[in-house]
C-alpha positions as CSV (number, residue, x, y, z in Angstrom):
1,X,-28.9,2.3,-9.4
2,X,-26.6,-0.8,-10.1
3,X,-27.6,-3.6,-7.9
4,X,-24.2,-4.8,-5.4
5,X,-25.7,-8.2,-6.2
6,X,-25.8,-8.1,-9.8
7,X,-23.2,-10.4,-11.8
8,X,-20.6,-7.9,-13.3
9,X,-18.9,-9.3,-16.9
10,X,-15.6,-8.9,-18.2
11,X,-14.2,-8.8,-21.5
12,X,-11.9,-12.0,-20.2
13,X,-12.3,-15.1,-17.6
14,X,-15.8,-15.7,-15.9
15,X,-18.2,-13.3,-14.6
16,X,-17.8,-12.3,-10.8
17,X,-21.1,-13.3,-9.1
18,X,-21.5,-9.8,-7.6
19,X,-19.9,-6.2,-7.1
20,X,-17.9,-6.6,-4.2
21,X,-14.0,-7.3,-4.5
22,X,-12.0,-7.6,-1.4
23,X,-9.2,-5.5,-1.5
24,X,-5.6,-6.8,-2.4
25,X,-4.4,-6.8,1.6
26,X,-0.8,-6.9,3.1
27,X,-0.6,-9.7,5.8
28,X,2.4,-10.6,6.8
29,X,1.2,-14.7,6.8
30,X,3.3,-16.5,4.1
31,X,6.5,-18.3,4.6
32,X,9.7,-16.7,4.3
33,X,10.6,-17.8,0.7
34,X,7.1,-16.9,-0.6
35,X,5.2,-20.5,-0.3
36,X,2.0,-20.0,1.3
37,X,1.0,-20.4,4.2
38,X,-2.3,-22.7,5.9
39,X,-3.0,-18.7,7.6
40,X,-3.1,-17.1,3.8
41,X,-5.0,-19.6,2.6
42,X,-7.3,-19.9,5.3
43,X,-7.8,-16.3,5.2
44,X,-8.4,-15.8,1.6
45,X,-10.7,-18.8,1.0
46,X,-12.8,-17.5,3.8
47,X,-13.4,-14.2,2.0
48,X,-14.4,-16.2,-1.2
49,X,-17.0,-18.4,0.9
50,X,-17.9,-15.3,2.6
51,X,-19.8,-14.4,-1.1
52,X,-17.0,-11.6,-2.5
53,X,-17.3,-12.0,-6.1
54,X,-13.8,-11.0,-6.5
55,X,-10.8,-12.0,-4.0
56,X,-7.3,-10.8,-4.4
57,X,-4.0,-12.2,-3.0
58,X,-1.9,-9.4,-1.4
59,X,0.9,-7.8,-3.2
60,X,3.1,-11.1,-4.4
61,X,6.5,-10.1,-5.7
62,X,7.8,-11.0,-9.3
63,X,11.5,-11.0,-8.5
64,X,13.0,-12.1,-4.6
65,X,14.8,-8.7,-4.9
66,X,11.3,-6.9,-5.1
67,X,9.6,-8.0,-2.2
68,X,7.7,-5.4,-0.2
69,X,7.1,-6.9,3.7
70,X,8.1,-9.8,5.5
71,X,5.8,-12.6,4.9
72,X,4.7,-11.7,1.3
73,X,3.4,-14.1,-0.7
74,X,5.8,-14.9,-3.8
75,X,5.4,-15.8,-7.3
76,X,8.9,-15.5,-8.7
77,X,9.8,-19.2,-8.8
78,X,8.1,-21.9,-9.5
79,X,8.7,-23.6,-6.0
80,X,5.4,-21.0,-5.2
81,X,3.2,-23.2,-7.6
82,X,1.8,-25.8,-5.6
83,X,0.6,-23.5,-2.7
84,X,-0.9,-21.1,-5.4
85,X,-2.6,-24.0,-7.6
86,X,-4.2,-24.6,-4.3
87,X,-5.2,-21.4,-3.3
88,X,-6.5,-21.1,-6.9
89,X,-8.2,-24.3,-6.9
90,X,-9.8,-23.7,-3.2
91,X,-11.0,-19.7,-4.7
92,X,-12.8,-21.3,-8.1
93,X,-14.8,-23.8,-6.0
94,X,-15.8,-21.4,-4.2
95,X,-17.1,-19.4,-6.9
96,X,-15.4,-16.1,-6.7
97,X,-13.1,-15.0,-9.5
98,X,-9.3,-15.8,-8.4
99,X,-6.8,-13.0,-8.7
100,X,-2.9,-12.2,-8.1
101,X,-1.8,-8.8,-7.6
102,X,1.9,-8.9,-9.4
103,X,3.9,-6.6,-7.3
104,X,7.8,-5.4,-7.3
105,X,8.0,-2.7,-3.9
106,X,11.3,-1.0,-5.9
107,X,12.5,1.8,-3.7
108,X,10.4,0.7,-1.3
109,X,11.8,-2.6,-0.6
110,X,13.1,-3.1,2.8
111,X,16.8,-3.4,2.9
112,X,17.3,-6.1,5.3
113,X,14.9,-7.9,3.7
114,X,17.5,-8.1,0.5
115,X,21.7,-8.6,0.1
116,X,21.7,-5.0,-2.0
117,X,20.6,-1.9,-2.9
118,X,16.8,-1.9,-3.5
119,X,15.8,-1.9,-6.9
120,X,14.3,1.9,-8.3
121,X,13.9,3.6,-11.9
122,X,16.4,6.2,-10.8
123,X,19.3,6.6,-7.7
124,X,17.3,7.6,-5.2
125,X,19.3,8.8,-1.8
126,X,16.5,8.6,0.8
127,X,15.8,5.0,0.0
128,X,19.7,3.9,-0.9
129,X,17.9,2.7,-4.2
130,X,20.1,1.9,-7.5
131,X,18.8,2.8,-10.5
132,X,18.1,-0.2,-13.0
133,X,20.0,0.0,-16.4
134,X,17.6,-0.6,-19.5
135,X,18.6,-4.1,-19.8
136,X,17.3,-4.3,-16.1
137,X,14.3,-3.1,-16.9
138,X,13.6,-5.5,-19.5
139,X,14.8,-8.2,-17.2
140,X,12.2,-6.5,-14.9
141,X,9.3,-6.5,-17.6
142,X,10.1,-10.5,-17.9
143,X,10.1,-11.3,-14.7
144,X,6.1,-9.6,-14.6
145,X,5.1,-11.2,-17.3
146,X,6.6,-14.4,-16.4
147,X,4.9,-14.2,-13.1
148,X,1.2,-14.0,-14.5
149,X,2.3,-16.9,-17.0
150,X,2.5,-19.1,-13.4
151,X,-0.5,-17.7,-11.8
152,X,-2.5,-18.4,-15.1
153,X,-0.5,-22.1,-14.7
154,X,-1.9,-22.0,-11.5
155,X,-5.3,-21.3,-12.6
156,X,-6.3,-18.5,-11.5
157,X,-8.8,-16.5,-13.2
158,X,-6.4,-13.2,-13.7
159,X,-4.0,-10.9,-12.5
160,X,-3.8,-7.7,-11.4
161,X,-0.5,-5.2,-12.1
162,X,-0.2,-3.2,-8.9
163,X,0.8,0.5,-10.2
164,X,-0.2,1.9,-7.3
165,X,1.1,3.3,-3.7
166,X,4.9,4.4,-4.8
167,X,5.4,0.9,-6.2
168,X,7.6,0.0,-8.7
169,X,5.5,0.5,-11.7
170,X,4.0,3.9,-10.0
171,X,7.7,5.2,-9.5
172,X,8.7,4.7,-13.6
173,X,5.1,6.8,-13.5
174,X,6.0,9.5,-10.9
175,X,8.4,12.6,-12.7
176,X,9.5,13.2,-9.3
177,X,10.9,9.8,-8.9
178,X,11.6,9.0,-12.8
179,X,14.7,10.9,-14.3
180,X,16.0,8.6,-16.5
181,X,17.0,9.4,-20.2
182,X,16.3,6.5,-21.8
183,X,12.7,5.1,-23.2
184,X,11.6,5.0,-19.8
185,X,11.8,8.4,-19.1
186,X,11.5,11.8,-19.3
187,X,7.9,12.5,-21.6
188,X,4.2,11.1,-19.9
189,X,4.3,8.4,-23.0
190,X,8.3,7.3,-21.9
191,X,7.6,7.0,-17.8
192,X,4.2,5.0,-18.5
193,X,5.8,2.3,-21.5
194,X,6.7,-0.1,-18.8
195,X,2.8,-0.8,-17.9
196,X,1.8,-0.9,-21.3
197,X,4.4,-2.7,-22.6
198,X,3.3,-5.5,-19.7
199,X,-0.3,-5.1,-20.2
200,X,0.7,-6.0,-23.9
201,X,3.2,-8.8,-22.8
202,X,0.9,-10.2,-20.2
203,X,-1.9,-10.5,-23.0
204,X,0.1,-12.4,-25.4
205,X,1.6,-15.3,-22.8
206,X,-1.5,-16.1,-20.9
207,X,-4.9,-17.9,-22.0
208,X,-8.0,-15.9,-24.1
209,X,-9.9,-16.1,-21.1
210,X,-7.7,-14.4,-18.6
211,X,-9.0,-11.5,-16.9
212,X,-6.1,-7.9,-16.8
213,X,-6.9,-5.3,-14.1
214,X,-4.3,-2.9,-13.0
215,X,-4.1,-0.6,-9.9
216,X,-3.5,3.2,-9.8
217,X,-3.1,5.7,-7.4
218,X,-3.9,9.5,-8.6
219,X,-2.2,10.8,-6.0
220,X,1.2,11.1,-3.9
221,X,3.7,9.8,-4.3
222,X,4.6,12.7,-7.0
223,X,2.1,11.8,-9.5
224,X,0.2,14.0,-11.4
225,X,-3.6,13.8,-11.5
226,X,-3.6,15.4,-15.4
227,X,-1.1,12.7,-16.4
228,X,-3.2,10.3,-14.5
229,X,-6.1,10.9,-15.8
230,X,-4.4,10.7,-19.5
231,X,-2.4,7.3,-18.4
232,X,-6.5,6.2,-17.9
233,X,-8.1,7.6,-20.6
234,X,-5.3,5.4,-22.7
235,X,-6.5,2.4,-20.6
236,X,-9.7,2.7,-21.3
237,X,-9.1,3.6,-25.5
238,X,-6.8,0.5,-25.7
239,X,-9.9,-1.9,-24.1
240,X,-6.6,-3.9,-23.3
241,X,-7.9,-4.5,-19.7
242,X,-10.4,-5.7,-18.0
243,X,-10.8,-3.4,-14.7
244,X,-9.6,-0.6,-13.6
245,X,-8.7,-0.5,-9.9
246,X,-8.1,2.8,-8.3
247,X,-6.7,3.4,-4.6
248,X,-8.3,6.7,-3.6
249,X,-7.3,6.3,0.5
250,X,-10.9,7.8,0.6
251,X,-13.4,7.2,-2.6
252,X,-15.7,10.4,-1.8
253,X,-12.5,13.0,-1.1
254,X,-11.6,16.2,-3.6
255,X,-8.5,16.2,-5.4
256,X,-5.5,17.6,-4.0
257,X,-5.1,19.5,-6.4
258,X,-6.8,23.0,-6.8
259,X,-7.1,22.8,-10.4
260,X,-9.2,19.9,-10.6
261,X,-11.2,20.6,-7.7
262,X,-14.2,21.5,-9.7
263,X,-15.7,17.9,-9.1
264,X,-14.9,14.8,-6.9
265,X,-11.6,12.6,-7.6
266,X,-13.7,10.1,-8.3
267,X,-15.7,12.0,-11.0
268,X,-12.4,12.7,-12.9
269,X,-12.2,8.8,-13.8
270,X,-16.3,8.2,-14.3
271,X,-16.8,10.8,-16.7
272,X,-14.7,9.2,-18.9
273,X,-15.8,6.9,-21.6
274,X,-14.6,3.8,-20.4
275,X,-16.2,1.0,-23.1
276,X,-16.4,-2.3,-21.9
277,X,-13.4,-2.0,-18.7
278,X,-14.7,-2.1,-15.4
279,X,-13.8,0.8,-12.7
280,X,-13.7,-0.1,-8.9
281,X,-12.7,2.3,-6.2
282,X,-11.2,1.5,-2.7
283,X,-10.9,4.1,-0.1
284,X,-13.2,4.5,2.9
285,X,-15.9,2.2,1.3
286,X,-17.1,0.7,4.6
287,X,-20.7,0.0,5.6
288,X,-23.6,-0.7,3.0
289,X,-24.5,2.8,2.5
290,X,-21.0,3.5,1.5
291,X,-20.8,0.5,-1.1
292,X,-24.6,1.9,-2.5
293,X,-23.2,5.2,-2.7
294,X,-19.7,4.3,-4.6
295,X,-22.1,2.5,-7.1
296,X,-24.2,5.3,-7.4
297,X,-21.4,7.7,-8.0
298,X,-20.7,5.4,-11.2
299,X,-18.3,2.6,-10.1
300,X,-18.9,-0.7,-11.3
301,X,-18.0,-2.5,-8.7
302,X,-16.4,-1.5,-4.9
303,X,-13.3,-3.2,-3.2
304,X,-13.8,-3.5,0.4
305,X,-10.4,-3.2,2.9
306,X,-11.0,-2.5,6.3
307,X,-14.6,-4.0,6.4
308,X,-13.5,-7.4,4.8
309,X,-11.2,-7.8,7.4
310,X,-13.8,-7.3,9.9
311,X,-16.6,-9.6,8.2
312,X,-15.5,-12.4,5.7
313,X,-19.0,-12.5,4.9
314,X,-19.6,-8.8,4.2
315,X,-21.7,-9.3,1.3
316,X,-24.0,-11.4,2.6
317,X,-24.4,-9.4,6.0
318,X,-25.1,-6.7,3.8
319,X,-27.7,-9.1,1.6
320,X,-29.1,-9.9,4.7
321,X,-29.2,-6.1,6.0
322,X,-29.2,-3.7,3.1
323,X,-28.1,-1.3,6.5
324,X,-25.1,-3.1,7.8
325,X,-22.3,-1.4,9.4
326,X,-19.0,-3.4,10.4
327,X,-18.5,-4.0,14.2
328,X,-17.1,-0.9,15.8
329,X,-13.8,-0.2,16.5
330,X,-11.6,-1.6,18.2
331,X,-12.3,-5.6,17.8
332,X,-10.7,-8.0,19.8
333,X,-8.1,-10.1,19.2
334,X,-10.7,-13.1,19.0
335,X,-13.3,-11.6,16.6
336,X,-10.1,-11.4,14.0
337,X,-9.4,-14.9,14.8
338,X,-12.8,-16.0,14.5
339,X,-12.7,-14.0,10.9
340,X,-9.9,-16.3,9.5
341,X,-6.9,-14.1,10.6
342,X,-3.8,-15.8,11.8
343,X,-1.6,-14.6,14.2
344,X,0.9,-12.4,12.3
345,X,-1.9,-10.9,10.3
346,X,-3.4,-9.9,14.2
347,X,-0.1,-8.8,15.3
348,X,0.0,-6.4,11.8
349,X,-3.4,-5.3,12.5
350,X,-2.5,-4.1,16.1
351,X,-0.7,-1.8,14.7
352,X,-2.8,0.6,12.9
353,X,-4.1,3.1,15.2
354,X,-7.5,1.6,17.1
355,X,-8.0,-1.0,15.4
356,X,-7.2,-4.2,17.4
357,X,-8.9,-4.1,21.2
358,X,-5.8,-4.6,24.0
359,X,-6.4,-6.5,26.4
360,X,-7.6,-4.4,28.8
361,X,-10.4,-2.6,26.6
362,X,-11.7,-5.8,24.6
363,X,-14.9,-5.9,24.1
């Protein structure tokens, strides 16, 4: 059994002092043009006192045109430095390992949130998306790698390439999304060269000891879990990275897919010979059984969502009680606050379905 409170080592940047990882979260609490804001900083530096080996930024967009939500934190321009040096300096101290998640929303961009079309691999109707010409794409790739050049500048211990969720990166992925003809599409090799060829780009700009993850999603979306599975099994040949991060929606579920049902999701990716890259799961991982049991299952390390939110201090409630369990939904408004959430971040979490007490029912 691997012990949550172990140190877990990377091939790149510093050891994280445990195996908890709070989840790379949407919101909603940075400025308008990207700077951050005292609420983002306040509620990521709380996670990293609260003993996460691991804390994430949210989603921050590479290119203004890519961004995914209002309030995303950016890291397109170089204005963005100062508030990112200090959120990096602020996460180090604390002793977790510092990490951006590099993010372009593609398709998914909101369209009054941009002067034209959102950006996508192909036309795509239902969003009004334009499809980027292959000099675009390069452009694209630059402004990635670009953007991990300032969070290393910033000095932060990594970055992670968000390739999950319908994304950008996931739709060049996704064959139902992906029709282009050139390099970047058609064959598995052709729709997954744009994460490689950033994985290789993001290597050769930024410091020796700068830690690579990169999230996936096996599922919706239109991907594929056999050309999943092959995208990883590349990952973890190369030994390019340093973690693995999948987004399961629920770590313990079956695949969708009847022909791979013969074992759990999960068990698809930890059967396979990974080397020396880490794999971490989020999805459902919620109280200290849950985190026990995703290690169990072969995970190196779990990333907490829902129950970081709740408790900044998860891992040492659960240090403290290997039997913890996060409060019960719904919380009130003033247990969030009391947990380092700002407003907007409240208002975002009011609305997901019995989550956030009204005022009537708080507890």
């Amino acid at each position: 059994m691997t012990d949550p409170f172990s140190p877990l080592s990377l091939q790149h940047g510093p050891n994280w002092s445990n195996r908890f990882m709070l989840a790379p979260l949407t919101n909603l609490q940075s400025h308008a043009d990207g700077t951050l804001s005292e609420d983002e900083f306040h509620w990521l530096t709380k996670r990293a006192e609260g003993g996460f080996g691991a804390v994430s930024t949210c989603a921050s967009h590479v290119r203004e045109r890519g961004i995914g939500f209002p309030g995303q934190l950016g890291i397109w321009s170089d204005k963005h430095l100062d508030g990112l040096s200090r959120l990096a300096d602020a996460l180090n101290a604390a002793g977790t390992h510092s990490i951006v998640q590099l993010h372009h929303a593609g398709m998914r961009t909101p369209q009054d949130l941009i002067d034209a079309p959102p950006e996508c691999p192909s036309d795509n109707e239902k969003h009004g998306a334009k499809a980027l010409t292959t000099d675009e794409v390069e452009r694209l790739k630059d402004d990635f790698i670009a953007a991990a050049k300032r969070a290393d500048k910033a000095g932060f211990d990594g970055v992670e390439l968000h390739g999950a969720h319908g994304y950008i990166l996931s739709q060049f992925i996704s064959p139902k999304i992906n029709h282009r003809d050139d390099q970047y599409g058609g064959s598995l090799e052709n729709r997954s060269r744009i994460l490689f060829d950033l994985i290789e780009g993001v290597r050769a700009v930024c410091r020796a000891d700068f830690s690579l993850g990169v999230r996936l999603s096996p599922e919706r979306f239109g991907m594929q879990l056999g050309e999943m599975i092959e995208i990883v099994q590349r990952l973890f040949a190369d030994q390019t990275i340093d973690y693995l991060d999948l987004s399961l929606w629920d770590t313990f579920k079956m695949p969708q897919e009847e022909a791979f049902q013969d074992k759990s999701l999960l068990e698809h990716f930890t059967s396979l010979e990974r080397g020396a890259v880490r794999l971490g799961s989020a999805g459902q991982i919620s109280t200290a059984a849950d985190v026990r049991r995703a290690l169990d299952a072969g995970l190196d390390f779990a990333i907490l969502g829902r129950s970081g939110i709740l408790h900044h201090d998860f891992p040492e409630k659960m240090r403290a009680n290997p039997s913890f369990e996060p409060a019960a939904l719904p919380v009130s408004r003033a247990h969030l606050q009391a947990e380092g959430l700002g407003p907007a971040f409240i208002d975002y979490m009011s609305s997901w379905d019995g989550f956030v007490a009204s005022d009537g029912d708080a507890p």
